[in-house]
C-alpha positions in Angstrom: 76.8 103.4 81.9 76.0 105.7 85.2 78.1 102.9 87.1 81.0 102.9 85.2 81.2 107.0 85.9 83.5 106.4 89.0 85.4 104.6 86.9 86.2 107.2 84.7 86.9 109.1 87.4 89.6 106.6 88.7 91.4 106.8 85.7 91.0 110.9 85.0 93.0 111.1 88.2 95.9 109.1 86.9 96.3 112.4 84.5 95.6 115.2 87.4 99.8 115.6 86.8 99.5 117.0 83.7 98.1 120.1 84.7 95.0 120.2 82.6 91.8 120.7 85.1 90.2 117.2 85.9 86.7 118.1 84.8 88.0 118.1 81.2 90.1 114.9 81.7 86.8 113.5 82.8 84.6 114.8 80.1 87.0 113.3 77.5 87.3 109.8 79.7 83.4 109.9 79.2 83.7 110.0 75.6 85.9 107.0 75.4 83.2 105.2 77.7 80.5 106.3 75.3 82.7 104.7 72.5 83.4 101.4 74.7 79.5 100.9 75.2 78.8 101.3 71.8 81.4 98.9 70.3 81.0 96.9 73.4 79.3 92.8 72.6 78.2 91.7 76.1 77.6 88.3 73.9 81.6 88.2 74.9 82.9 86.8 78.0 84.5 90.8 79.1 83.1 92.8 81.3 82.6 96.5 80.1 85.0 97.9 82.4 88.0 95.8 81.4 86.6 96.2 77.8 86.3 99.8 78.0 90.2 101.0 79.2 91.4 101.0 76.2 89.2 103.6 74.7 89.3 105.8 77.6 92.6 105.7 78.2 92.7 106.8 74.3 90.3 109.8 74.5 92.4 111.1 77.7 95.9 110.1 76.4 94.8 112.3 72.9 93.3 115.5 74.9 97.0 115.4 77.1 98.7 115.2 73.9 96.7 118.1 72.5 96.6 120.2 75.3 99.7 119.9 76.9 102.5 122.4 76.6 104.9 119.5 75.2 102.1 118.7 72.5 104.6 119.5 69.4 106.9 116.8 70.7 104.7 113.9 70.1 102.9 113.5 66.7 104.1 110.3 65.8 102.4 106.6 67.3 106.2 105.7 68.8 106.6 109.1 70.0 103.4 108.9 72.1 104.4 105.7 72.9 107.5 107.3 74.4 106.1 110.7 75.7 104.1 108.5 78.0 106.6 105.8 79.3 110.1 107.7 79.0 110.8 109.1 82.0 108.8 106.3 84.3 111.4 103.5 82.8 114.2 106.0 83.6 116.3 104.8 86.6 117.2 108.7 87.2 117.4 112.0 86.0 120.5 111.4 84.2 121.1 111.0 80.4 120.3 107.3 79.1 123.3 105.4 78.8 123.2 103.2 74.9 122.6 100.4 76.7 119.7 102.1 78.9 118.2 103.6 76.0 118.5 99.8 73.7 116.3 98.0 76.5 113.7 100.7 76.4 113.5 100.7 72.7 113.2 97.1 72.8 110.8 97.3 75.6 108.8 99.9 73.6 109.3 98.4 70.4 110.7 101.6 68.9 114.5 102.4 67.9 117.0 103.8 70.0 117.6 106.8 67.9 113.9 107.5 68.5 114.3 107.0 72.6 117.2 109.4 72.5 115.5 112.6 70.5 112.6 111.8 72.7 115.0 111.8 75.6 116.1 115.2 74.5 112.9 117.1 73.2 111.7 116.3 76.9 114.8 117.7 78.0 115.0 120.9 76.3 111.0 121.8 77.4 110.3 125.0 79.6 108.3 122.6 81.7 110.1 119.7 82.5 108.2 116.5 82.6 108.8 115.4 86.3 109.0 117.8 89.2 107.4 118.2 92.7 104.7 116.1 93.5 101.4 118.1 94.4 98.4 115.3 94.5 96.2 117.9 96.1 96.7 120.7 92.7 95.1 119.6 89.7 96.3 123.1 88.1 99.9 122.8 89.3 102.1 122.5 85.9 103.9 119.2 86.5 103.8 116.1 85.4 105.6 113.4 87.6 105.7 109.6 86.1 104.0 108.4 89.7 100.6 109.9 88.3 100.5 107.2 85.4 99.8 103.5 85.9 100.9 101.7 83.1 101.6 98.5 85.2 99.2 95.6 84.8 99.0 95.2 88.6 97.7 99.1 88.4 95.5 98.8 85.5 91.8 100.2 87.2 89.6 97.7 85.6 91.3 95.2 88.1 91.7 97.2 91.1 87.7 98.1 90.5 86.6 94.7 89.6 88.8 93.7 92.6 87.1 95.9 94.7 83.9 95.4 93.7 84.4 91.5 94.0 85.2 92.5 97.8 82.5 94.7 98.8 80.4 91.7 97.0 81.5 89.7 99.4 81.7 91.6 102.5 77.6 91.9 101.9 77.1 88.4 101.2 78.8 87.3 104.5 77.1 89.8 106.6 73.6 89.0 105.3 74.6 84.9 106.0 75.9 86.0 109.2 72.0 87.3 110.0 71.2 84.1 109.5 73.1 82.7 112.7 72.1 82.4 116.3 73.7 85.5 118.1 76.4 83.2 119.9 77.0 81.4 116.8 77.3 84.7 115.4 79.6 86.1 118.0 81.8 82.9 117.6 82.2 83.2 113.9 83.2 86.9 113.7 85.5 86.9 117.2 87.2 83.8 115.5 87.2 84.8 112.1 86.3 88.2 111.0 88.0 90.4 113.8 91.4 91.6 112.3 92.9 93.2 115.4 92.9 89.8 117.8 91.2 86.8 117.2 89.6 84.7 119.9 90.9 81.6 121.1 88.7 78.8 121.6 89.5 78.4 125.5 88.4 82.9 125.9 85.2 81.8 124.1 84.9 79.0 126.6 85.2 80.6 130.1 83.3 83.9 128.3 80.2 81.5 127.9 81.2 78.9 130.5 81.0 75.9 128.5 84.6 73.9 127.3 86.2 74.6 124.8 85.3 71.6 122.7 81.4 72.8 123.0 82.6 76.3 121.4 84.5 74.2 118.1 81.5 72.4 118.0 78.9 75.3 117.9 81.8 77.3 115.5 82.1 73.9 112.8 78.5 73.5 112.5 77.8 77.4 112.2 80.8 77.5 109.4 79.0 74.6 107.7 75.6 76.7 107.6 77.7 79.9 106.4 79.2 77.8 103.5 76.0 76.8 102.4 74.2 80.0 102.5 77.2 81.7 100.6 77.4 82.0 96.6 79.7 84.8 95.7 
């Protein structure tokens, strides 16, 4: 559970728009975590991260709906639904046009009606729901689409696992690379691992005065040791 903290984190931050203070979007993505390890079988092929956005996206999505000054204008499942994903499926700040408003609803899977008395109770707010962008101001009163991630491509569980998956990696090739002589070693990462300018076999040459066949050779047969020394 103590890893999966950060990842509450991650997702709290989504919410930092809203302005309710992060420590309490935090707190209540903790409770949804609790919930997640507790319902969670690892007898399934999920891991606990991907299993457990769900329930705390639900436990932060219910203390914004709560605690928000726009809280009476969601009560309802679809108007949740549509308090959260309005405005980001908006093209602009203008009124939905009937065909606008019929793709959301179908996108949504609520009725247009509802899409258009959402469209105005959002409207008619004090506090409007987008405004100026402050990522540094968890208090400021605002809540601009940007701040949620309802895209798949966005959802944290990936981007963590992803992550993750990398640094995995980065650690596995560096302890292989130990395992190399230091010119073998030098070859590999000057050919392979340097992003800014890779080596070319004939600057490997005339740097250790051997051809440039003798430098393919010693970088094959150190690529075929790093392959076998590898499981990610």
């Amino acid at each position: 559970v103590m890893h999966h903290l950060r990842f509450v984190v991650y997702i709290a931050k989504n919410y930092r728009g809203y302005g309710l203070p992060l420590a309490d979007l935090i707190q209540e993505g903790n409770i949804g975590l609790m919930k997640a390890v507790k319902n969670f079988d690892p007898g399934k092929n999920v891991r606990l991260a991907s299993f457990a956005v769900h329930w705390i996206k639900s436990e932060i999505n219910e203390f914004v709906i709560k605690n928000w000054k726009m809280v009476k204008i969601a009560t309802t499942k679809e108007q949740r639904k549509l308090f959260f994903n309005l405005r980001s499926k908006k093209k602009d700040f203008n009124w939905l046009t009937q065909d606008e408003a019929k793709k959301i609803a179908t996108d949504l899977n609520v009725s247009t009606k509802q899409v258009f008395e959402m469209e105005s109770r959002l409207a008619g707010q004090d506090i409007g729901f987008d405004g100026p962008d402050n990522a540094d101001d968890d208090s400021a009163m605002q809540a601009p689409s940007q701040w949620l991630t309802h895209e798949e491509s966005n959802d944290p569980a990936v981007l963590i696992e992803n992550q993750e998956t990398e640094n995995n990696t980065q650690t596995a090739i560096h302890t292989a690379l130990t395992a190399l002589d230091e010119r073998s070693r030098d070859i590999v990462k000057r050919r392979w691992l340097n992003e800014d300018k890779k080596a070319t076999l004939h600057e490997l040459a005339d740097e250790y005065g051997v051809s440039a066949e003798r430098i393919r050779q010693i970088e094959s047969q150190a690529m075929k040791k790093l392959k076998g020394l590898l499981v990610l």
